[in-house]
N, C-alpha and C positions, 0 to 999 in steps of 0.2 A: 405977291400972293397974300390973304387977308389969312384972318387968322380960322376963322371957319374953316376955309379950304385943305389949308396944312394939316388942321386936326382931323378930316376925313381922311386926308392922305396920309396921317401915321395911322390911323385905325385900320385903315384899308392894308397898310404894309403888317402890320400885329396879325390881320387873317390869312395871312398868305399872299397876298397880292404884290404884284412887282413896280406897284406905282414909285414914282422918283420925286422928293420933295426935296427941294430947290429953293437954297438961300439965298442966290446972287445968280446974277443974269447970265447966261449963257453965251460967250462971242462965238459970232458964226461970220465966217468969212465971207466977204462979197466979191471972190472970184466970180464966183460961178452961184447965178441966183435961185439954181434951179440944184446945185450940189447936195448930197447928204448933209447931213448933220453928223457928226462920229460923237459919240458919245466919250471922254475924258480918260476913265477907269471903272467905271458902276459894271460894266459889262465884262471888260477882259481884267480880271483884279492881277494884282503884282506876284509876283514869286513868293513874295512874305506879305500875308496880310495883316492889317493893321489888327491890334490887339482890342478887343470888345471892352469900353472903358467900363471897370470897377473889376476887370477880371484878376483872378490871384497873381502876385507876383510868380515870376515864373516861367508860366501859362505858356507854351510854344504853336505856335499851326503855322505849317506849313506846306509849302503845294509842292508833289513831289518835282522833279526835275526831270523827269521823262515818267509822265503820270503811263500806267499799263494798269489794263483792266484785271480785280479777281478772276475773274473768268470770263469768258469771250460773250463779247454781245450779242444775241439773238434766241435761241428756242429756251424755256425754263428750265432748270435743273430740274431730271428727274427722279429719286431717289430708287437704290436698286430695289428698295424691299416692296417698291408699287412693281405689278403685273402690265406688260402695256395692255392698253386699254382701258386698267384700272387705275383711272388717276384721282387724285382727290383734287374736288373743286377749286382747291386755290390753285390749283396746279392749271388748268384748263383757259390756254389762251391768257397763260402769266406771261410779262414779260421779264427779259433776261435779264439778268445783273449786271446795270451798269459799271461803267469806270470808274474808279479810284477816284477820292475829292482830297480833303486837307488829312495831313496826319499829323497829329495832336498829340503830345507829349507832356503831361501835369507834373506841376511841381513836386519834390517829394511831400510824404505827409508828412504832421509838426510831430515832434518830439514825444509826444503824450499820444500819439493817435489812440483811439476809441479802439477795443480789443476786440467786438463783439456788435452786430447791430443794436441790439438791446441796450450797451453803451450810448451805443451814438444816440438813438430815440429819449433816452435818462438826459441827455444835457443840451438835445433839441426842446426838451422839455420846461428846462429849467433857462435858455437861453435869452439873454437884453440887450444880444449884439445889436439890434438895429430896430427904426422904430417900432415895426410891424409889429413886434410884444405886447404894443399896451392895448393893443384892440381886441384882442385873442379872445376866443372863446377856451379852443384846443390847437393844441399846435398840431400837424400834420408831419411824420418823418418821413413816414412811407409803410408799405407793409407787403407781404406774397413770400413765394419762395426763397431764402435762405441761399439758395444753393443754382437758381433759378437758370437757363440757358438763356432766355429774353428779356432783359430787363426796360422796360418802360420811363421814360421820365417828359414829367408834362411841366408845365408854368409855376403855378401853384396852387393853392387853397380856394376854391369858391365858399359860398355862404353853405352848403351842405356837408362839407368834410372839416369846416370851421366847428362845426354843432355837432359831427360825429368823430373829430380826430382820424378820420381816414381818407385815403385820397381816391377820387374819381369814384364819389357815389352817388352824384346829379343825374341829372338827360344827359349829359357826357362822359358820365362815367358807365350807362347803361350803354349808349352808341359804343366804347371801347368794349366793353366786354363781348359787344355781338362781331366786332372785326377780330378781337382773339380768339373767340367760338369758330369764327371763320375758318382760321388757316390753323386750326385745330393745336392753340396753343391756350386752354380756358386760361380765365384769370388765376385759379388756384397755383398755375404751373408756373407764374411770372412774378417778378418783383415790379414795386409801382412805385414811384418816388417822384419826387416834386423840386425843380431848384428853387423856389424857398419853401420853407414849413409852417410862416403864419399867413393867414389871408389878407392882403394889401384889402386899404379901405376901397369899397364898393369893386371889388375885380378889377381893380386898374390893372395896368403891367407894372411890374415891380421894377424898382428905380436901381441903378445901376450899384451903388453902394450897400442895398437890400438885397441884393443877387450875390453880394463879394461879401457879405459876411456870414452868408448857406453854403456858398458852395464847397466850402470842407467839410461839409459834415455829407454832401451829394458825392464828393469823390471819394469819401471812406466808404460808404456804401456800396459803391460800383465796387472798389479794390478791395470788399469784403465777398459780395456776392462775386464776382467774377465772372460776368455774363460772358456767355459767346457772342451775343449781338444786342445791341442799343438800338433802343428805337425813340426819338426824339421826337415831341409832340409840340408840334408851332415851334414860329420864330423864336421867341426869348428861351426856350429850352437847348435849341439848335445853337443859339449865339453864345449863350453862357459855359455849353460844352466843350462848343469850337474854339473859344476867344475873340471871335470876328462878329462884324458887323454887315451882315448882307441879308437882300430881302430871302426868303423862303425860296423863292424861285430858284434862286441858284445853291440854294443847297444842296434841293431835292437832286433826286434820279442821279446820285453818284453816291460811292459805299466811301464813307470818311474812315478812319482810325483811330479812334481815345486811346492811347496808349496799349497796343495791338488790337483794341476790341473794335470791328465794326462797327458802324454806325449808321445807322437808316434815317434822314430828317422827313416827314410828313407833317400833315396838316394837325392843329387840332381837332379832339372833336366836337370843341364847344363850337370852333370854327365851320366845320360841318355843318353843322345843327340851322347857321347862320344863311350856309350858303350851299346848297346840295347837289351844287356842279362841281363840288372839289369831291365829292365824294369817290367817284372814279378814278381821279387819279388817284386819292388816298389809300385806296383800294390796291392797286398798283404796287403803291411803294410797301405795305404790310406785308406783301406778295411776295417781293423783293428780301425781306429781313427775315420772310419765313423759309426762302430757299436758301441763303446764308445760312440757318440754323442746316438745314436738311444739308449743305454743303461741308460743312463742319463739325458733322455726329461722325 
């Protein structure tokens, strides 16, 4: 495969997509010339999945051993305080909460852990763990409710939250705000954070040792907020939570556990923006993380 090809097919896998890029050639048996092909592991992953390289020491996911659903698959939770009848939009024609995926166990925090968001954002601030400092505008920590039930967490930093030290205030951070107006959770009610905090040069994906030296300061944040439900935005936010390495596809449409907290993975919304046939299922899985919330008040 040249090298053009591969580089659509990692960009295609960074939007969601389930394309498979392939470094060595695939034997296929000549029993039978008309047989399947079975795919290796991409599809059925192992009981322990491999660890997402540059993730913290530690770092545990695992697939349960007899995975059983939060709650059983089919009609959406309806909360008792709706009237039937009266349901609220998101509710109308949601689909049900899937099955249980990895459950994820983080290392303890260090020694010194950060007492206080406002800690953690002081030494996001002043941070040279890794190169991504020397381009900075503004660092990005994150920001929203304190206390929040949904906490958000996307890639990182584009060229607009570089220039304003906030996260998700592009075309993608307005597309997010109209999917949390949606399932009537506004922006003001949620926390917003980023597994890293400076902006990689031109929007790249951030490099796997840029990811491993944020993300303590991303899991003090979650185990400060203490969200009811996570909601992960694209690939490299999903990978860096979970410690694995798998397309989007298979993340979605099952409820993970960060160390008891649900987890919801979906698309991003820059990735939306890109492609507007994700947008329905995106749509779906917010769906999904807002009846977790309404399953858990």
């Amino acid at each position: 495969m040249d090298e053009l090809a591969r580089r659509w097919l990692a960009v295609q896998r960074d939007l969601g997509g389930d394309e498979l890029i392939v470094d060595t050639p695939i034997e296929v048996s000549a029993s039978s010339p008309d047989a399947p092909v079975e795919a290796t592991s991409e599809r059925t992953p192992p009981r322990r999945s491999k660890p997402l390289p540059g993730a913290p020491r530690g770092i545990e996911s695992v697939v349960p051993q007899d995975p059983e659903p939060i709650a059983s698959v089919g009609p959406a939770i309806v909360p008792k305080r709706y009237a039937e009848g009266d349901l609220p939009a998101y509710l109308k024609d949601a689909p049900g909460i899937p099955p249980a995926g990895l459950v994820v166990t983080l290392p303890p925090p260090p020694a010194a852990a950060w007492p206080t968001l406002e800690a953690v954002a002081e030494t996001v601030a002043g941070c040279r763990a890794c190169p991504l400092c020397a381009d900075r505008t503004n660092t990005v920590p994150g920001e929203g409710n304190p206390t929040a039930s949904l906490m958000v967490v996307g890639e990182g930093p584009g060229e607009q939250e570089d220039l304003s030290g906030r996260p998700f205030v592009g075309r993608a951070g307005e597309l997010l705000d109209k999917m949390l107006l949606a399932i009537e959770t506004p922006r003001p009610t949620v926390y917003i954070a980023n597994v890293v905090k400076c902006r990689p040069p031109r929007n790249r994906t951030p490099l796997p040792d840029e990811r491993a030296a944020c993300l303590p300061y991303l899991h003090r944040q979650i185990a400060l907020v203490r969200p009811k439900v996570l909601l992960a935005l694209g690939a490299t936010a999903a990978e860096a939570l979970l410690g694995v390495k798998k397309p989007l596809g298979e993340l979605r449409l099952k409820v993970h556990r960060l160390d008891g907290i649900p987890l919801v993975v979906t698309y991003h919304p820059a990735a939306l923006l890109r492609n507007p046939n994700w947008k329905r299922p995106a749509w779906d899985d917010v769906r999904i993380a807002r009846q977790l919330l309404d399953a858990l008040v």
